[in-house]
C-alpha positions as CSV (number, residue, x, y, z in Angstrom):
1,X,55.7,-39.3,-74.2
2,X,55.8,-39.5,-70.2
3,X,59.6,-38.9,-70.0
4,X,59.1,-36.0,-67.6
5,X,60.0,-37.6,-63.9
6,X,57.1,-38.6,-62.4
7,X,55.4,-36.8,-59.6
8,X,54.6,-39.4,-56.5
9,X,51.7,-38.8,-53.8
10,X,50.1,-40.8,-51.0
11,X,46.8,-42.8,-51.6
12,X,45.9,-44.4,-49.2
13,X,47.4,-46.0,-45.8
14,X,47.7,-49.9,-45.8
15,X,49.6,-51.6,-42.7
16,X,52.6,-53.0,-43.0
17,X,53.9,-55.3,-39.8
18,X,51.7,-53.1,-37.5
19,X,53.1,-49.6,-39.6
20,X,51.4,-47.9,-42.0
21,X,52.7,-47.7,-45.4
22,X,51.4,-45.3,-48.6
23,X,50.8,-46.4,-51.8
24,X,52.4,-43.7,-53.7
25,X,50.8,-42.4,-56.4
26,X,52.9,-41.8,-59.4
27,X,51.7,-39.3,-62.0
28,X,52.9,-38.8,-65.3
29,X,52.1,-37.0,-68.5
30,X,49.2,-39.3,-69.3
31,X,48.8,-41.3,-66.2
32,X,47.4,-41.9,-62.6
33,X,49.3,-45.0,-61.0
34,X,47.8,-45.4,-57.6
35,X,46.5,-48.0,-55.3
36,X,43.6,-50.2,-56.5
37,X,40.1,-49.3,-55.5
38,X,36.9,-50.9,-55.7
39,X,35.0,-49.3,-58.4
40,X,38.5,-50.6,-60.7
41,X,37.3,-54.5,-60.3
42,X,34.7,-54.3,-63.1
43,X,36.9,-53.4,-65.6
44,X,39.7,-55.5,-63.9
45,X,37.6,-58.2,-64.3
46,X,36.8,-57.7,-67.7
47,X,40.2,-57.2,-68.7
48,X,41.2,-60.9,-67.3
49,X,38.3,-62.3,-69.0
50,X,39.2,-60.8,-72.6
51,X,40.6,-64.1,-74.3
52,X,42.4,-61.5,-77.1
53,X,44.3,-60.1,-73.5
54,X,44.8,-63.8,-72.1
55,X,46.4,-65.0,-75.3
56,X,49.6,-65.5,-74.4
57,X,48.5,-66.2,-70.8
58,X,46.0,-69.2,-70.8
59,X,42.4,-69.5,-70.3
60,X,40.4,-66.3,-69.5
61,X,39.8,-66.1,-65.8
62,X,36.7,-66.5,-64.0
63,X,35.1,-63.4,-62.4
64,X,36.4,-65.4,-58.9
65,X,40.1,-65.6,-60.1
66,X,40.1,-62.3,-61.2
67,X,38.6,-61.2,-57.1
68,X,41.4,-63.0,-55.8
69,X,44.2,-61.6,-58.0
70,X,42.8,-58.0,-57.7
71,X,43.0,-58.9,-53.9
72,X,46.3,-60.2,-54.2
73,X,47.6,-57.0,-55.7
74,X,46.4,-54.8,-53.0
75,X,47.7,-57.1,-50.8
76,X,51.1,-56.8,-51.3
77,X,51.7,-53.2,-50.4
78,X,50.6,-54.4,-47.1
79,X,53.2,-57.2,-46.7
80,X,56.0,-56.1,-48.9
81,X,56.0,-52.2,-49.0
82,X,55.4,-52.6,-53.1
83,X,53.1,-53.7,-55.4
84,X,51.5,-53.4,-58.5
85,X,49.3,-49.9,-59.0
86,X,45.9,-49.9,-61.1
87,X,47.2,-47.3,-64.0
88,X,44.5,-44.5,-64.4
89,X,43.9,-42.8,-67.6
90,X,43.8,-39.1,-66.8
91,X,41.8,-37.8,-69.6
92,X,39.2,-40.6,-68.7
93,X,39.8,-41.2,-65.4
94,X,39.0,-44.9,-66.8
95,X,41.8,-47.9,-65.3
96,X,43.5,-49.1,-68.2
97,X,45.8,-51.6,-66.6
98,X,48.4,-52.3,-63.6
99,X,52.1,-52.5,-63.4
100,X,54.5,-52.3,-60.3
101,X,56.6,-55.0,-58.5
102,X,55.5,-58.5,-57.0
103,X,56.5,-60.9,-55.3
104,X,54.6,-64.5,-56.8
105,X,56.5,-67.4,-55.4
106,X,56.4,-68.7,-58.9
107,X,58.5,-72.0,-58.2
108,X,60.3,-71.9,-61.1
109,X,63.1,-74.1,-61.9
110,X,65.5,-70.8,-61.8
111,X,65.9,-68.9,-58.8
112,X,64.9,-65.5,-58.9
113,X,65.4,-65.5,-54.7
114,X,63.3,-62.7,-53.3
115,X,63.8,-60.2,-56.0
116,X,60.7,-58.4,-56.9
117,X,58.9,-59.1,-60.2
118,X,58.1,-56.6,-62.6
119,X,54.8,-57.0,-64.2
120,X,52.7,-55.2,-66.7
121,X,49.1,-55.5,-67.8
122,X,47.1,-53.3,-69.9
123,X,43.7,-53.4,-71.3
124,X,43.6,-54.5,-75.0
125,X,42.0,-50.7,-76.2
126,X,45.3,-49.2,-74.6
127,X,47.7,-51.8,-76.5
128,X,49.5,-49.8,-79.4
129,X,49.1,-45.9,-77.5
130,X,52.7,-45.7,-75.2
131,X,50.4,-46.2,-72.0
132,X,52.7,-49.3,-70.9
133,X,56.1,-47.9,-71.8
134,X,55.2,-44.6,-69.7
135,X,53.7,-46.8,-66.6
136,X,56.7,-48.9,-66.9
137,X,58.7,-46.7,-66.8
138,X,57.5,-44.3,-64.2
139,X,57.2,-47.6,-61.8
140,X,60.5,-48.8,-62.9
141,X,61.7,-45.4,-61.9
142,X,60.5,-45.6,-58.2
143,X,61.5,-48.9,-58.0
144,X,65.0,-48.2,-58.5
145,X,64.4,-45.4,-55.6
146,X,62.6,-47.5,-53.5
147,X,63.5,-51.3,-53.3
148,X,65.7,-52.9,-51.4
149,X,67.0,-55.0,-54.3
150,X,70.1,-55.2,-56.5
151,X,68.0,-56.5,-59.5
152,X,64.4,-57.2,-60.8
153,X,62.9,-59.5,-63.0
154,X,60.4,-60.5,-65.3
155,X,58.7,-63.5,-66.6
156,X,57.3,-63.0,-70.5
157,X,55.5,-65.8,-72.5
158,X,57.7,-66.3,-75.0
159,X,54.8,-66.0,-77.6
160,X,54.3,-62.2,-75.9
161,X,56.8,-60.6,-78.5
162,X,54.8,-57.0,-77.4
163,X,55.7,-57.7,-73.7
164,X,59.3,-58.8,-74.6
165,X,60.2,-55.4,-76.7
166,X,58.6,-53.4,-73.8
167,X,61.2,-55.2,-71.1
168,X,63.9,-54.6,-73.5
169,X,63.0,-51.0,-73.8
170,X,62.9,-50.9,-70.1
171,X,66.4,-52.1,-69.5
172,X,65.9,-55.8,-69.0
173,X,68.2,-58.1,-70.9
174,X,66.8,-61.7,-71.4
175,X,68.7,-64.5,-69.0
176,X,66.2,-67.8,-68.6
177,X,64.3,-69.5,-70.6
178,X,61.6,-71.5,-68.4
179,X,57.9,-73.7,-68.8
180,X,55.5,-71.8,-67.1
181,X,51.7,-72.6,-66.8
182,X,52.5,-75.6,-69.8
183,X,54.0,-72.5,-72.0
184,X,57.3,-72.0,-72.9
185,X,58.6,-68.3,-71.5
186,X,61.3,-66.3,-70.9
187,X,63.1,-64.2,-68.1
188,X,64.6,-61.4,-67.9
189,X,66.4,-59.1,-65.4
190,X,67.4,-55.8,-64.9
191,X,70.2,-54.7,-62.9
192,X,69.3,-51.4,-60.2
193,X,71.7,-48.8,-61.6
């Protein structure tokens, strides 16, 4: 079920204030988390098209909104020294989602300060099979090796019961209760043990 520790790796070399930075590469029974590459925006795309994906998220997303957000992701290895990974199915090689840490400047009425986001999102055909409980966790795992931060936090439609049992399983504990994009959802948080 993933629980081994995951192995980490290089990918590739971003720059971050003039200093390269790796996107590690977290392995883990199943999975290949690693920096997003090119040949992953098709099925990227598709997956924030899918209106059974974007159901407790809004409108599907335009194949523009979906290059900026893929952008976006890759971006903030670059700035931060984290980010979300594209999550690689290693029997298939096929990208079945992304998860990591971000940093959205939501705006949001509480104040989550600089504290990275957690965020998971995986293609509906993976829903149901463990793939984001053993991403989670394997990102959740480096993060607590890795960032600079007493606590994370994530922001879950509170329609997304899926998402919400998948935090709790992860160790967050639900603290805010917020409107975002005309929806009512929920934070939680996660103290760095």
């Amino acid at each position: 079920f993933g629980r081994a520790a995951p192995r980490s790796r290089p990918d590739r070399i971003v720059h971050r204030r003039g200093r390269p930075v790796s996107v590690p590469v977290l392995e883990t029974e199943r999975l290949i988390l690693r920096g997003h590459r090119l040949e992953d925006f098709p099925a990227y795309a598709a997956m924030w098209a899918d209106p059974v994906f974007m159901r407790h998220m809004g409108p599907p997303r335009s194949p523009e909104e979906s290059w900026s957000r893929f952008l976006r992701n890759m971006g903030m290895w670059s700035l931060l020294g984290h980010g979300l990974w594209a999550v690689e199915e290693k029997a298939s090689g096929a990208f079945v989602g992304d998860c990591g840490f971000m940093q959205n400047r939501r705006g949001l009425p509480i104040d989550c300060g600089d504290q990275p986001e957690a965020g998971w999102t995986f293609i509906t055909a993976a829903h149901g099979k463990g793939i984001g409980s053993e991403a989670s966790r394997a990102a959740i795992a480096w993060g607590d090796k890795h960032l600079d931060a007493p606590r994370t936090w994530c922001l879950i439609a509170e329609s997304n019961q899926v998402s919400q049992k998948l935090a709790a399983r992860m160790g967050y504990r639900q603290s805010g209760h917020v409107t975002h994009l005309d929806k009512p959802a929920l934070i939680f948080t996660r103290e760095r043990p």
